[in-house]
C-alpha positions as CSV (number, residue, x, y, z in Angstrom):
1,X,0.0,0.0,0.0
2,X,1.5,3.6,-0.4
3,X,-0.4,7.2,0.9
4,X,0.8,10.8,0.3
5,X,-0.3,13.8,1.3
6,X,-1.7,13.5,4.2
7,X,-3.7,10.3,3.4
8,X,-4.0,7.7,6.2
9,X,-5.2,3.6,6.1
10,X,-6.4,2.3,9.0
11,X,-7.2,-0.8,9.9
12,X,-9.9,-2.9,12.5
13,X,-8.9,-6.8,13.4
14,X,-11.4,-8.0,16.1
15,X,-11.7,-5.6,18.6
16,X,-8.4,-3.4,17.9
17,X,-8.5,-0.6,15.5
18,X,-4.8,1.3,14.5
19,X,-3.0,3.4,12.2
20,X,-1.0,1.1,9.7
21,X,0.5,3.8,7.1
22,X,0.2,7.6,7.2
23,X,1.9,10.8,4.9
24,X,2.4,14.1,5.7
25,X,3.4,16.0,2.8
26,X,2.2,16.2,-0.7
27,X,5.6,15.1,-2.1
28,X,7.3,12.5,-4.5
29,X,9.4,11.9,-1.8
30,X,7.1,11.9,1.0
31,X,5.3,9.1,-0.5
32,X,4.4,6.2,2.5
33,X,4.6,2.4,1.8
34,X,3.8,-0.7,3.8
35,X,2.9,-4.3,3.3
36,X,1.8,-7.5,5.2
37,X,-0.6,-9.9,5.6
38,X,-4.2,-9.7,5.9
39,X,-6.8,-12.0,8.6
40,X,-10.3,-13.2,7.9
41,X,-12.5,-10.2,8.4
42,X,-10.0,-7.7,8.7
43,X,-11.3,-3.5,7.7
44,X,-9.2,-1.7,5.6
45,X,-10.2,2.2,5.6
46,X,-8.1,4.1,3.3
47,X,-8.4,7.9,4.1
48,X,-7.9,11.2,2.6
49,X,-7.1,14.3,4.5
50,X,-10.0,16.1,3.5
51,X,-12.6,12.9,5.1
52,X,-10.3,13.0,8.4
53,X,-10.9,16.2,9.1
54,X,-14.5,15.6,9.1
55,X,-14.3,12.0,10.5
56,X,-12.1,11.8,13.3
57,X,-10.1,8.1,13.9
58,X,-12.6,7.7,16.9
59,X,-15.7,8.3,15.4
60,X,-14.8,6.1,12.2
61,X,-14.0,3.4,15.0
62,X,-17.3,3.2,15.9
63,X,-19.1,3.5,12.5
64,X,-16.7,0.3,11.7
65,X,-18.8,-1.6,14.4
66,X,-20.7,-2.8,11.6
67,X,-19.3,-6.2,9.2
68,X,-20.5,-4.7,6.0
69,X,-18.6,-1.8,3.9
70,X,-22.2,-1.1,2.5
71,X,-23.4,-0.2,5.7
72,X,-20.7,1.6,7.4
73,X,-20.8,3.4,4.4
74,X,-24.1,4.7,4.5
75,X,-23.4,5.5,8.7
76,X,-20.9,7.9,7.4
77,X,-21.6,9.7,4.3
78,X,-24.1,11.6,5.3
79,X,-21.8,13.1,7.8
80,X,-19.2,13.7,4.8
81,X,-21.9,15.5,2.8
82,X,-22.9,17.7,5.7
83,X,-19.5,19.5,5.1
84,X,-19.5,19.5,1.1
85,X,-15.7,19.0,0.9
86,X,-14.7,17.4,-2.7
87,X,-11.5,16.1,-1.6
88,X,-13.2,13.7,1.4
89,X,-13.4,10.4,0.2
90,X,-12.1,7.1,1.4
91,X,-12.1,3.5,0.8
92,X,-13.8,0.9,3.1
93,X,-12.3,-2.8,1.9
94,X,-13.1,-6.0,3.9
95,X,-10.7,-9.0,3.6
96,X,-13.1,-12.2,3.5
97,X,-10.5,-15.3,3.2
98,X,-12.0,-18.4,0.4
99,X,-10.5,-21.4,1.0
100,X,-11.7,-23.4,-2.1
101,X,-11.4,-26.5,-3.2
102,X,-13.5,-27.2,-6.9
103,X,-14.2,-30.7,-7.6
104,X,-12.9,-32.0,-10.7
105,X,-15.1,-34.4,-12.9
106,X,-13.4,-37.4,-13.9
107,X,-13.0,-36.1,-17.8
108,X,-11.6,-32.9,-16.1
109,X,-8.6,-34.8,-17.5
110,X,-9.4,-35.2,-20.6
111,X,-10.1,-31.6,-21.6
112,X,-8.1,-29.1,-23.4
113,X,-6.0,-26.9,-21.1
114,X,-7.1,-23.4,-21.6
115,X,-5.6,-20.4,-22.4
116,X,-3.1,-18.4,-20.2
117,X,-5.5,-15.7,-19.8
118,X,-8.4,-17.6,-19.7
119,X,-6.5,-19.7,-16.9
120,X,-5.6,-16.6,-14.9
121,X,-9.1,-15.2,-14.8
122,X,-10.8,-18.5,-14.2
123,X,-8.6,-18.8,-10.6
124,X,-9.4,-15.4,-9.4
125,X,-12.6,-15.6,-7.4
126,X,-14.8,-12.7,-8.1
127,X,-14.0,-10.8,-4.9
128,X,-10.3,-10.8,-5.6
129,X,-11.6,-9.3,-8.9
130,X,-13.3,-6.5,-6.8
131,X,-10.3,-5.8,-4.6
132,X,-8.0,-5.8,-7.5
133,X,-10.1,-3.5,-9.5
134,X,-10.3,-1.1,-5.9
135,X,-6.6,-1.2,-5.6
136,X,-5.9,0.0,-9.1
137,X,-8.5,2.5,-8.8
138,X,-6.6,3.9,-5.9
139,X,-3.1,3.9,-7.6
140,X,-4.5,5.8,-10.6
141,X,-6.5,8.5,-8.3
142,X,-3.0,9.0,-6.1
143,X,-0.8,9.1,-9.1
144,X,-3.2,11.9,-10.6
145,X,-2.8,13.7,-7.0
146,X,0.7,13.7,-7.2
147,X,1.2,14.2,-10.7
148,X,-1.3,17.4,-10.2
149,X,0.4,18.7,-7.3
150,X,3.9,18.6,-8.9
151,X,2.3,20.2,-11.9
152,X,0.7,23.2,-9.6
153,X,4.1,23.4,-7.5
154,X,5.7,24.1,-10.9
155,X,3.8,26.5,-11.9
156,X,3.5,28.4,-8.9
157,X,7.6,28.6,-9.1
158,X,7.1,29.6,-12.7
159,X,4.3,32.6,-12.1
160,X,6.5,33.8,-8.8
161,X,9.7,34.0,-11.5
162,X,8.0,35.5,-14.2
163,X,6.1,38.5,-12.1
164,X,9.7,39.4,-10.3
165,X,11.0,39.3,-14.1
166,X,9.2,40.3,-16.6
167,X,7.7,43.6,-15.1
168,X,10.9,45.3,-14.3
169,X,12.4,44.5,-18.1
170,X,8.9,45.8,-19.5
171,X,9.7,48.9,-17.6
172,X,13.2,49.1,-18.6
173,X,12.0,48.6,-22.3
174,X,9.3,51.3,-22.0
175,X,12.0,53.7,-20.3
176,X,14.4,52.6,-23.4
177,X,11.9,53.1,-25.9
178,X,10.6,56.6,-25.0
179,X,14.6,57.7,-25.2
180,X,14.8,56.3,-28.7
181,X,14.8,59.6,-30.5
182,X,15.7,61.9,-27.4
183,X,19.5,60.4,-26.1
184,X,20.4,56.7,-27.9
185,X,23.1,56.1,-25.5
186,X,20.6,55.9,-22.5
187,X,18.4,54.3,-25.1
188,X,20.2,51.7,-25.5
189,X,21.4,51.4,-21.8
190,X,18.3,50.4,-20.6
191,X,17.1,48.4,-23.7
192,X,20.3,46.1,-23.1
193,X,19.6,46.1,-19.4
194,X,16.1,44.7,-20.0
195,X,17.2,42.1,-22.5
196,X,19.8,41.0,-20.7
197,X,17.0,40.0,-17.9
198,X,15.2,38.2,-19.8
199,X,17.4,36.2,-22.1
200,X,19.0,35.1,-18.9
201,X,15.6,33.5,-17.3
202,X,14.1,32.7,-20.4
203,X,15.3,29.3,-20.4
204,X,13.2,29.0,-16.7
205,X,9.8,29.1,-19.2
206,X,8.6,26.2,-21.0
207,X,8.7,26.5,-24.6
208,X,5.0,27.4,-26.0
209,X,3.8,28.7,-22.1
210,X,2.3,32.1,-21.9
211,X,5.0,33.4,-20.2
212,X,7.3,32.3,-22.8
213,X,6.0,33.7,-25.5
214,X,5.5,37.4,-23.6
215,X,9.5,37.2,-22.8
216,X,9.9,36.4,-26.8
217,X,7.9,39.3,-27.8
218,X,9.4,41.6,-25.9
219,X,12.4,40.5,-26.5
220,X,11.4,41.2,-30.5
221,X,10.3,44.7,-30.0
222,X,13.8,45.3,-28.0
223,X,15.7,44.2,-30.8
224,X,13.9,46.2,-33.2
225,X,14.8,49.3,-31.2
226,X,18.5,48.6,-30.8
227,X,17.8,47.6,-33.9
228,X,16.6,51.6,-35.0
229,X,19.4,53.2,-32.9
230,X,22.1,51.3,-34.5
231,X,20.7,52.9,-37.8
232,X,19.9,56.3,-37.0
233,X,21.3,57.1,-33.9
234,X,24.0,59.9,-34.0
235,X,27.8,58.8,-33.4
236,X,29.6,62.3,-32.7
237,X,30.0,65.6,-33.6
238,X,32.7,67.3,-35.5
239,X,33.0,71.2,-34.4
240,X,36.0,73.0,-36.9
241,X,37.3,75.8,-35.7
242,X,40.1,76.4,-37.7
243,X,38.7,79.3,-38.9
244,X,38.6,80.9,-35.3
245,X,42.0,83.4,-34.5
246,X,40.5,84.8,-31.1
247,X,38.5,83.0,-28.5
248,X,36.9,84.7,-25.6
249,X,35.3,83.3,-22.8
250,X,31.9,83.6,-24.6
251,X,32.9,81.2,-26.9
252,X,34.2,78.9,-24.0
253,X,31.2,78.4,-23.1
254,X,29.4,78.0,-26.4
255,X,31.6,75.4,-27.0
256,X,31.0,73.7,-23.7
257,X,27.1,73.9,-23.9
258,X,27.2,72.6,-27.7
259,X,29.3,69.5,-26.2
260,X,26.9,69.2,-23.0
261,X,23.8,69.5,-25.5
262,X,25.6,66.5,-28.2
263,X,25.5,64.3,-24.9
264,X,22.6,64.4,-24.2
265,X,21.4,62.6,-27.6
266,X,24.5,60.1,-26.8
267,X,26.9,61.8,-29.3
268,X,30.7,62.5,-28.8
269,X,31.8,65.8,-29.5
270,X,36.0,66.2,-31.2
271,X,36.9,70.2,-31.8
272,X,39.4,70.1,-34.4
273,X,41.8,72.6,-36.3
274,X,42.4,74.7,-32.8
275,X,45.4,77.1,-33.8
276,X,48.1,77.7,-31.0
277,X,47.1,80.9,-30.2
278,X,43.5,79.8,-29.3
279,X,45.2,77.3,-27.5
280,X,47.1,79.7,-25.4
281,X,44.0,81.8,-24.6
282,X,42.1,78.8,-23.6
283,X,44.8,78.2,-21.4
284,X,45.3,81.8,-20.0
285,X,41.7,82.3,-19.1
286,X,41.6,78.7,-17.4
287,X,39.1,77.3,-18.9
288,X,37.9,74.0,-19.0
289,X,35.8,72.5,-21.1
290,X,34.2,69.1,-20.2
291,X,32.6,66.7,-22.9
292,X,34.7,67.7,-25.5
293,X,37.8,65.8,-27.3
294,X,40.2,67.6,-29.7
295,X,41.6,66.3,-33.0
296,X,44.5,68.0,-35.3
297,X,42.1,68.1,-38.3
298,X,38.8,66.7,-39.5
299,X,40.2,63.4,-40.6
300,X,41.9,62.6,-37.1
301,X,38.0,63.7,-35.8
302,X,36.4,60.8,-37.6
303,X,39.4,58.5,-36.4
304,X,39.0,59.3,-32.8
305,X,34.8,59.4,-33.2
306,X,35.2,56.0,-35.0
307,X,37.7,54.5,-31.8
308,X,35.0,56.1,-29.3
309,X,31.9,54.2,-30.4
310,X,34.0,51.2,-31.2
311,X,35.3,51.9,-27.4
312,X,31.3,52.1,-25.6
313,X,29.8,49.4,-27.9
314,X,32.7,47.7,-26.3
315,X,31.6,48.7,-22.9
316,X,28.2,48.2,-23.1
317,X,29.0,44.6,-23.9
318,X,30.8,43.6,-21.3
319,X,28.4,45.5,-18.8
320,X,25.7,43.1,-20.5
């Protein structure tokens, strides 16, 4: 006999009535066996949870006062009904002992042997039949149990995983997307960042579940953003000056605020053809001008702009 969660069988010889296998959890492992041998007129009782909270061990005790399953039976199920619980059931088996001995005619020789089947079924006295068909009746509802619990425990892993997931990278898309056209390089921070979630729990989903198949499309509509910024998302800006002999500190901080403004859309910013004297001035009037890179001429510009998104695709990589 085996009994999982929570199930108990109980059993009545004579006058004594006693717990012969009980389960706790509603586990694989927990699962409860036991053997032995039966007695003439022995009561089997095999018990869900459910009917033992509304039958206590006393009270079935007393209902198995009677010899017939029939009519302990109907002692208890109006009790079980009172309470309208679906999961209260149990089995009631009584062990009646045939000791048979069929007479044989005296051309009981002469016959043909029968089938192996035939012989099988022809042994087995019709209450064996009854028990047998009870006992695989009970393996088949238990195996469901189990097989249904593990099934909801699974699930109930999978929906806990998903909502810690799948709403912060939705968020971190919708941030991403919104940026598209106002600063790519944030843009495409947060895109990365939310398919970086995902693509690493993906794999948690069964293929063709619900929540796979939300993780895949948003994982489409990522990639079609990165996708956009890659192909129209600004690199850098290129400011000559060459033209420029005097620099004041207006123009200091024009320059500045140009760079600052190019950032902001997730461009890099390379001043090129500075002459020495503007140098010098820069220098004399101590300022300092953040965001900005310099370059000899406009060639060297599109060098160092080329080795500066090379450099934070780089980055962003590696951070992914």
């Amino acid at each position: 006999m085996f009994a999982n969660g929570g199930a108990k069988i109980f059993i009545k010889r004579g006058g004594k009535f006693g717990t012969i296998l009980e389960s706790e959890a509603l586990d694989v492992k927990s699962i409860a066996s036991s053997s032995g041998p039966l007695q003439d007129n022995d009561l089997i009782t095999l018990s869900t949870k459910p009917f033992l909270d509304i039958i206590d061990p006393p009270s079935l005790f007393s209902s198995l006062a009677s010899s017939s399953p029939a009519e302990i039976a109907e002692t208890l199920t109006p009790k079980v009904h009172e309470k309208e619980e679906g999961g209260a059931s149990a089995f009631i088996i009584k062990y009646v002992r045939q000791d048979q001995a069929p007479e044989q005619s005296s051309d009981s020789q002469q016959e043909e042997p029968l089938p192996i089947k035939d012989r099988f079924f022809t042994r087995v006295s019709h209450s064996k039949k009854v028990y047998l068909t009870v006992a695989v009746v009970i393996l088949i509802i238990l195996s469901s149990s189990i097989f249904f619990a593990v099934k909801k425990q699974s699930d109930t892993k999978n929906q806990a995983l998903f909502k810690e997931i799948y709403p912060s990278a939705l968020k971190k898309y919708e941030e991403g997307n919104s940026l598209v056209d106002l600063n790519a390089s944030l843009a495409k921070e947060s895109l990365l960042a939310s398919k970086k979630s995902l693509e690493e729990n993906k794999e948690e989903f069964k293929e063709g579940s619900e929540e796979e198949k939300q993780i895949s499309e948003l994982l489409e509509k990522i990639n079609e953003d990165l996708k956009k910024i890659e192909e129209t998302g600004s690199s850098g800006l290129i400011i000559d000056v060459s033209a420029v002999s005097v620099v004041d500190s207006f123009l200091g901080r024009l320059l500045g605020e140009t760079a600052k403004m190019a950032g902001l859309i997730g461009a890099e910013t390379v001043l090129v053809g500075m002459k020495k004297e503007v140098v010098i001035t820069l220098i004399q009037l101590g300022m300092v001008i953040k965001d900005l890179h310099t370059a000899l001429n406009i060639e060297d510009g599109m060098m160092l702009l080329e080795k500066l998104k090379t450099d934070k695709s780089t980055l962003q990589k590696t951070g992914s």
